[in-house]
C-alpha positions as CSV (number, residue, x, y, z in Angstrom):
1,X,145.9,-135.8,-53.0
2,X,149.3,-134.2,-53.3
3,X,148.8,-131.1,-51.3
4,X,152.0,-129.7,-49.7
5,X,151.4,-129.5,-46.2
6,X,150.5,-126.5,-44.6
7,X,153.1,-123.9,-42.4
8,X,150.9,-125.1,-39.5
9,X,151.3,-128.8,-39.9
10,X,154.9,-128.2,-40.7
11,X,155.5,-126.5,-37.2
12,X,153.5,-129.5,-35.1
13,X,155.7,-132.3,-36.9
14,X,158.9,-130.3,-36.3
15,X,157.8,-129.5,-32.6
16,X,157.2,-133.3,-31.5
17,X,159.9,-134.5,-34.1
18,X,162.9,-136.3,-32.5
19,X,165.3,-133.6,-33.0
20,X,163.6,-131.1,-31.2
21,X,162.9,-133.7,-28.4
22,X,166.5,-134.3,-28.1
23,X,167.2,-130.5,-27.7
24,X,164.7,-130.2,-24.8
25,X,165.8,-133.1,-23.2
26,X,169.0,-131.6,-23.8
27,X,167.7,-128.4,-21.6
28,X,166.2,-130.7,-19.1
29,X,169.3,-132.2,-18.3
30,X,171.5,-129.7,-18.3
31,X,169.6,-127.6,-16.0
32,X,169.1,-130.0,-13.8
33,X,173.0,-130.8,-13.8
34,X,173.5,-126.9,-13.8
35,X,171.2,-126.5,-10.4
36,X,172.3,-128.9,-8.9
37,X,175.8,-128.7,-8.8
38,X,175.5,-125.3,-8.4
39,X,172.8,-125.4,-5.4
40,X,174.6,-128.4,-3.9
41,X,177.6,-126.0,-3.4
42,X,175.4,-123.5,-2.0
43,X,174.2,-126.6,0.8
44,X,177.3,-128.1,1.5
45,X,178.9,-124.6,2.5
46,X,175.5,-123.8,4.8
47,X,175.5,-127.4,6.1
48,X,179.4,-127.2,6.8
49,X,180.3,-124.4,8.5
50,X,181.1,-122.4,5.1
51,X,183.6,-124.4,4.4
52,X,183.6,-123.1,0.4
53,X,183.2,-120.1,0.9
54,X,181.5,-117.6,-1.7
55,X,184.9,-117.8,-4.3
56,X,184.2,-121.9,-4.0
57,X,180.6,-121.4,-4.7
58,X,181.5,-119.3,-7.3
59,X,184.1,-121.5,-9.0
60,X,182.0,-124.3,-9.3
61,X,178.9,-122.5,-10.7
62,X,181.6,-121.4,-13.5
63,X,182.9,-124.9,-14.0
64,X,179.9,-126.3,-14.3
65,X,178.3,-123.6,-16.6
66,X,181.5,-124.3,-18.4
67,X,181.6,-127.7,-19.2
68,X,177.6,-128.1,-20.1
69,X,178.2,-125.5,-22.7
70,X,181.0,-127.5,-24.5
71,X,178.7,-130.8,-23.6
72,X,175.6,-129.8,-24.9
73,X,175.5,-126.6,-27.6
74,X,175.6,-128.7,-30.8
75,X,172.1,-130.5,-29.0
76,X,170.5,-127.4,-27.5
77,X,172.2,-124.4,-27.5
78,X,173.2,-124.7,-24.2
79,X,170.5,-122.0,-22.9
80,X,169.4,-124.1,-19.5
81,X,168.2,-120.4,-18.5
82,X,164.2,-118.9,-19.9
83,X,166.1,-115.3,-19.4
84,X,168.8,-116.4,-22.5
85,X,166.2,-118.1,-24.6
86,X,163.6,-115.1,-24.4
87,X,166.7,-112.9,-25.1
88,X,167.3,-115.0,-28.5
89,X,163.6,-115.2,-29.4
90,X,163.6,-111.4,-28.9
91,X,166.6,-110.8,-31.4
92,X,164.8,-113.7,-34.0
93,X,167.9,-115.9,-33.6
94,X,165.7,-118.4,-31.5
95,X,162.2,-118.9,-32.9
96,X,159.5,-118.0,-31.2
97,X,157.0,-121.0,-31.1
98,X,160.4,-123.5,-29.2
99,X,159.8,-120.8,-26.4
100,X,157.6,-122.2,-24.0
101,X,159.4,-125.5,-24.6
102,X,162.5,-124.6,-23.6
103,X,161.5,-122.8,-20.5
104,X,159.2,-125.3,-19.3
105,X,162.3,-127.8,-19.4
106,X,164.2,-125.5,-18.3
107,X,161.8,-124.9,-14.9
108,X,161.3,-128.8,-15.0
109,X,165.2,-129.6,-14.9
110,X,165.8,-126.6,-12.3
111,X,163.2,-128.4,-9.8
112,X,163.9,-131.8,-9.9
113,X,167.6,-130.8,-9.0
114,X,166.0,-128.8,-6.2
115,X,164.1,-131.6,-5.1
116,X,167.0,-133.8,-5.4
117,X,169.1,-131.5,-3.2
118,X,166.0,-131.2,-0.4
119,X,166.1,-135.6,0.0
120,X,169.4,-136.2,0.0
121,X,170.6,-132.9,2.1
122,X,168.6,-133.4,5.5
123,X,170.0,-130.1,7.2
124,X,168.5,-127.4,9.0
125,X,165.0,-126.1,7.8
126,X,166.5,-122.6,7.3
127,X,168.6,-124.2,4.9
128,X,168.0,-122.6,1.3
129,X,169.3,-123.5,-1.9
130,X,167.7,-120.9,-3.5
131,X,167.9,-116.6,-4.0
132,X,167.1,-114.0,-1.2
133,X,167.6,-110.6,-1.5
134,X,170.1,-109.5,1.3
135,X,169.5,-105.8,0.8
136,X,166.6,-103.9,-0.6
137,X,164.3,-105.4,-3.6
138,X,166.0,-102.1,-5.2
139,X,169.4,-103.0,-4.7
140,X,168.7,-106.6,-5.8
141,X,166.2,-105.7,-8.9
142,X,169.5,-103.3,-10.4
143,X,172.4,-105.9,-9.4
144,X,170.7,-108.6,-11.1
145,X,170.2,-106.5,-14.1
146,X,173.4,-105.6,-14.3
147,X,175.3,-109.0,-14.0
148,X,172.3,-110.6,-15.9
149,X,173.5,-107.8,-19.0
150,X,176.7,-108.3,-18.5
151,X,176.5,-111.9,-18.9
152,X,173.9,-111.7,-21.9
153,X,176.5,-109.9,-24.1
154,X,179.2,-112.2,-23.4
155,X,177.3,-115.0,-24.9
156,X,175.7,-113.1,-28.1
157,X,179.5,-112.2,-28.5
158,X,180.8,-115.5,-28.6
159,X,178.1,-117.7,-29.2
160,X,176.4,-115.6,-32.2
161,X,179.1,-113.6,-34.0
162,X,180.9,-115.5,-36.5
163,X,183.8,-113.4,-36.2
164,X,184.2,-114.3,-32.4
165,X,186.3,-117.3,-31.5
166,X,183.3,-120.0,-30.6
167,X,185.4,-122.9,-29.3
168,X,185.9,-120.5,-26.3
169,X,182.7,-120.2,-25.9
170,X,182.3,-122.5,-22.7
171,X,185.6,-120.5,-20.7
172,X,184.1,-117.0,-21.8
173,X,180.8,-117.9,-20.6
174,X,181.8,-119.7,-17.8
175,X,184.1,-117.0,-16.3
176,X,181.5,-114.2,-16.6
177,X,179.2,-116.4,-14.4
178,X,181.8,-116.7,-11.8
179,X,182.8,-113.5,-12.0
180,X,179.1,-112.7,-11.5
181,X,178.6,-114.6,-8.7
182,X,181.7,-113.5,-6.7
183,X,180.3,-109.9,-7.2
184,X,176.9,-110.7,-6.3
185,X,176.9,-113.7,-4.4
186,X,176.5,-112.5,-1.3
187,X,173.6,-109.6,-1.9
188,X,171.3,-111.5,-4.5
189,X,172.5,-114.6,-4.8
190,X,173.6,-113.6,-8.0
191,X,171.0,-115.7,-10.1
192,X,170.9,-114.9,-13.6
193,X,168.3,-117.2,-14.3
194,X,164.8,-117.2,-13.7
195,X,164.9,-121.0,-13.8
196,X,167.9,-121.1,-11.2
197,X,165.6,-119.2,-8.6
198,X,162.2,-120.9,-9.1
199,X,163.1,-124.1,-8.9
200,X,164.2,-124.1,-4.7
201,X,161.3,-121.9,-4.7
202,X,159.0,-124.1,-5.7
203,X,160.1,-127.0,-3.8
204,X,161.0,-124.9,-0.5
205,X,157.4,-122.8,-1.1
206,X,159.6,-120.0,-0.3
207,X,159.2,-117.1,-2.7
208,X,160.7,-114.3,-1.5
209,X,161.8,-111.9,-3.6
210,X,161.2,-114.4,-6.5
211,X,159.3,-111.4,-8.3
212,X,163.1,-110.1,-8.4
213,X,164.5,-113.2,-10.1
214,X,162.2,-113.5,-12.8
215,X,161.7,-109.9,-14.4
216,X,165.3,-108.5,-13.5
217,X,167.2,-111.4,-15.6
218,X,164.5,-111.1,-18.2
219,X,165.2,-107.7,-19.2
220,X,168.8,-107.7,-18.6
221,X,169.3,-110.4,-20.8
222,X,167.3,-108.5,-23.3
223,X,168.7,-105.6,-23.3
224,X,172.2,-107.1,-23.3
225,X,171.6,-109.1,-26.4
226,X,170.0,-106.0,-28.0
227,X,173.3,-104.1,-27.4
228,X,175.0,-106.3,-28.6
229,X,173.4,-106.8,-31.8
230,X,173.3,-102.7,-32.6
231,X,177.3,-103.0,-31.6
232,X,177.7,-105.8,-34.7
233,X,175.0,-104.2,-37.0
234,X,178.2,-104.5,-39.4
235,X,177.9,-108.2,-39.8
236,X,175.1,-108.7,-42.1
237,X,174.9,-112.8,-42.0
238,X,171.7,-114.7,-40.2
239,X,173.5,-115.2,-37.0
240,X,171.6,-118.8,-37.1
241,X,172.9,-119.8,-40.1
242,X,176.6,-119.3,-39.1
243,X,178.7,-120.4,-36.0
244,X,176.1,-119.7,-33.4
245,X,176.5,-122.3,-31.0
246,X,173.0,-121.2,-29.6
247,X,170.6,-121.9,-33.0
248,X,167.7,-123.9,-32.5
C-alpha cells in the first residue's frame, strides 16, 4: 500500500505539525505582548493623570511593534494583526487555509492581554483600554482606512520586496505605527487592527463602534497591499520564496 498521500491529508499533517504550531504560538504571544504593552500605556496615562501623553502612548506602541517584528518574523511573520494576514492571503503570499488560525490566535493573544490589563489595573470603571470613536462613525470608518493603508504598504514594501532593505523592516514598520497613532490617537484610537480593538472589547463587553475596527482595517489593509503589488508588478519572483519576512 504505497499510495502517496492525498493534497487533503497533506494540508491536516502540515496544519497540526509542530512548525505551524510554533508560528501560532508565535502570534499568540506576540499579540498578547503587542496589546498589552500598548493598552497598558493607554491605562497608565488614564489612571495617572495623563502623565504620557498621546506622543508617549504613541512611542511605545512603535517600540513595541518594533522589537516583535525583529523577535518573531523568522517564526511567524510577525502579523499579530487578522487585518495584515487577510491582506497577504488576499495577494496569495499567505495561504489561505493558515487564515482562521492566525486570527483566532491573534484574537486569543489580544484578550488575554486585555484581561491581564483589567486584574492587575483596578482603576475607574470608565477606564478603557480599548477604541472609541471620538467623532463621527464617518470620520473614524475613513481615518482608520487611511492609516490602516498607509501602514499596509509600508510592510508589503519592506517585508515582501526583495529589492527593499528587510533588516529595517522592524524601524520602518514600527515608525509608521507611531506615526499613525500620533495622528489618530486622539479621534479613533488609531487601531489598525481588528484584534487590537476586540480584545478590551470583549473583556470590557463594550463594543462601541467595534463595527468600525474590524471592516475599516480590513479593507485598508487590502487595498494597501493591492497597491502595492500593482506599484512592483516589475518584480516577477514569488514574493514567498524570497526575503519576505512575512511567508508562512
Amino acid at each position: 500500500n504505497n499510495h502517496p498521500p492525498s493534497a487533503k491529508n497533506k494540508d491536516s499533517e502540515m496544519v497540526f505539525s509542530i512548525p505551524f504550531m510554533q508560528k501560532v504560538m508565535g502570534e499568540v504571544l506576540g499579540t498578547y505582548f503587542l496589546i498589552f504593552a500598548g493598552c497598558a500605556a493607554v491605562v497608565v496615562n488614564t489612571n495617572n493623570d495623563k502623565v504620557l501623553t498621546n506622543p508617549g502612548i504613541a512611542i511605545v506602541w512603535g517600540l513595541a511593534v518594533m522589537v516583535l517584528v525583529y523577535s518573531l518574523r523568522h517564526i511567524s511573520g510577525a502579523h499579530f494583526n487578522p487585518a495584515v494576514t487577510i491582506a497577504f492571503a488576499t495577494c496569495k503570499t499567505f495561504p489561505l487555509k493558515q487564515v482562521p488560525f492566525y486570527i483566532s490566535a491573534q484574537v486569543v493573544g489580544s484578550t488575554m492581554a486585555a484581561g491581564t490589563l483589567r486584574l492587575l489595573f483596578n482603576g475607574p470603571d470608565d477606564v478603557f483600554s480599548g477604541t472609541t470613536p471620538q467623532g463621527s462613525d464617518l470620520q473614524a470608518f475613513v481615518i482608520e482606512f487611511i492609516i490602516t493603508f498607509y501602514l499596509m504598504f509600508v510592510v508589503s514594501g519592506v517585508g515582501t520586496d526583495n529589492r527593499a532593505i528587510g533588516e529595517l523592516a522592524g524601524l520602518a514598520i514600527g515608525s509608521t505605527v507611531l506615526l499613525n497613532v500620533l495622528i489618530a490617537g486622539p479621534i479613533t484610537g488609531a487601531s489598525m487592527n481588528p484584534a487590537r480593538s476586540l480584545g478590551p472589547a470583549i473583556v470590557s463587553n463594550h463594543y462601541e463602534g467595534i463595527w468600525i475596527y474590524v471592516t475599516s482595517p480590513i479593507i485598508g489593509a487590502v487595498s494597501g497591499a493591492w497597491v502595492y503589488n500593482m506599484m512592483r508588478l516589475n518584480d516577477k519572483r514569488d514574493i514567498t520564496k524570497n526575503v519576505s519576512i512575512f511567508k508562512s
